[in-house]
LOGUGU-325961 format. One record per residue (C-alpha): residue number from 1; residue in three letters; x, y, z. Coordinates in steps of 0.02 Angstrom, whole numbers, plus 50000, padded with zeros to 5 digits. Example, Ala and Ser with C-alpha at 12.3 -4.5 7.8 and 13.67 -1.06 7.14 Angstrom:
REM residues 2
1,ALA,50615,49775,50390 $
2,SER,50684,49947,50357 $
***
This chain:
REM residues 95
1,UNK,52567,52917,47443 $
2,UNK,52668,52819,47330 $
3,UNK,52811,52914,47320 $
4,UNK,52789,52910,47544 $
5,UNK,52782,52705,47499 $
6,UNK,52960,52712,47408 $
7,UNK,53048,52801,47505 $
8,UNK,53005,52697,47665 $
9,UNK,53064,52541,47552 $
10,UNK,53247,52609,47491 $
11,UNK,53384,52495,47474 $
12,UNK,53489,52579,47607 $
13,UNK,53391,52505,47733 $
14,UNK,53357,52330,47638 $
15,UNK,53433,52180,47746 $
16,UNK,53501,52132,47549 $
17,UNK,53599,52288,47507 $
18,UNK,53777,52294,47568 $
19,UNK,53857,52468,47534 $
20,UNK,54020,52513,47439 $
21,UNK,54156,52586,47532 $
22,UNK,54299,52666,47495 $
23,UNK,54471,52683,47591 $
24,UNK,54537,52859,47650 $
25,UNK,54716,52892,47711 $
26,UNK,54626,52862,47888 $
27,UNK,54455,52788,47863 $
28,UNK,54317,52727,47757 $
29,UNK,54173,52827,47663 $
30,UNK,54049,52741,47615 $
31,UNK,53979,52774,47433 $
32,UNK,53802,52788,47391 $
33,UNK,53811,52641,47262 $
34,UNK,53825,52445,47335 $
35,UNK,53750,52290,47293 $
36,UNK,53605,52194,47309 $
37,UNK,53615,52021,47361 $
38,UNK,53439,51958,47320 $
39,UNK,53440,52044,47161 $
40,UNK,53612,52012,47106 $
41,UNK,53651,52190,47035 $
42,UNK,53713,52363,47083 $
43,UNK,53591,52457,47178 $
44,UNK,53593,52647,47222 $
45,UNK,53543,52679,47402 $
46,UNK,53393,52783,47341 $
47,UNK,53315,52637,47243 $
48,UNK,53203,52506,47292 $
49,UNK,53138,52344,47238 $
50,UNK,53019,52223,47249 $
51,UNK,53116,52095,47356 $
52,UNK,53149,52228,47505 $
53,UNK,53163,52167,47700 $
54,UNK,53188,52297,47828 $
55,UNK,53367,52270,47905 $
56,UNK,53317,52335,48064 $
57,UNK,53215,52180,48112 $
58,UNK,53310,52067,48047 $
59,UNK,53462,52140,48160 $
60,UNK,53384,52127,48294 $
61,UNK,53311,51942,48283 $
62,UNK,53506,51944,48280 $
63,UNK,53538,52037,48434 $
64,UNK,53412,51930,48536 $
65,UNK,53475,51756,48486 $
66,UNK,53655,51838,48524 $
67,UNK,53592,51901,48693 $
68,UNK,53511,51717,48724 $
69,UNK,53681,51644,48656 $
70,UNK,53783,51739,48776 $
71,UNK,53669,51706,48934 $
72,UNK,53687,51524,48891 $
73,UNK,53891,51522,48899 $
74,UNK,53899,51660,49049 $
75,UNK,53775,51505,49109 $
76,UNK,53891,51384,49096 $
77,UNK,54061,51491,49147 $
78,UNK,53976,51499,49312 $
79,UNK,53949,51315,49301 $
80,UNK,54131,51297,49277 $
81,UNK,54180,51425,49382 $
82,UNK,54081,51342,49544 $
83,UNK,54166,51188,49494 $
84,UNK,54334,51257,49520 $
85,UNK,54257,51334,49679 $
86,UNK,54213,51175,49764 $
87,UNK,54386,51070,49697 $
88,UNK,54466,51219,49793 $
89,UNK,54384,51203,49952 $
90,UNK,54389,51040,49946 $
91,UNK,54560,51052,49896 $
92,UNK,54585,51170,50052 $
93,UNK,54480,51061,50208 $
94,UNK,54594,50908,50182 $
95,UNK,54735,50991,50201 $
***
């Protein structure tokens, strides 16, 4: 059970750890080595720690406050964009 417990709290998938990469003639490999921004030191992506946060919640309280973001300008475009509409017509009928 505990070794179950560590793996499901590995640093790959920590919201702190940011992975080295390193660059090819025509891409990036990423190592298995990066660094841990809570705990200020190198961190193998096997390892784990105390101070771990699953990344895949915290990316996507990001992808809904994105997804609210971006309903809230495609809100106002069409704001704009009936605006320009009604200057038009207007623009148009007193011809």
């Amino acid at each position: 059970m505990e070794k179950e417990n560590q793996n499901k709290h590995r640093c790959n998938i920590c919201k702190f750890y940011d992975p080295f990469y390193i660059k090819k003639e025509t891409c990036f490999e990423k190592l298995k080595d990066g660094y841990c921004n809570m705990c200020k030191q190198l961190k193998n992506h096997k390892e784990t720690c105390e101070q771990w946060i699953n990344k895949s919640y915290w990316l996507l309280s990001r992808k809904k406050t994105t997804e609210r973001v971006l309903k809230d300008i495609l809100f106002h475009l069409m704001a704009v964009a009936q605006i320009l509409r009604e200057e038009e017509y207007e623009k148009n009928k007193n011809k």
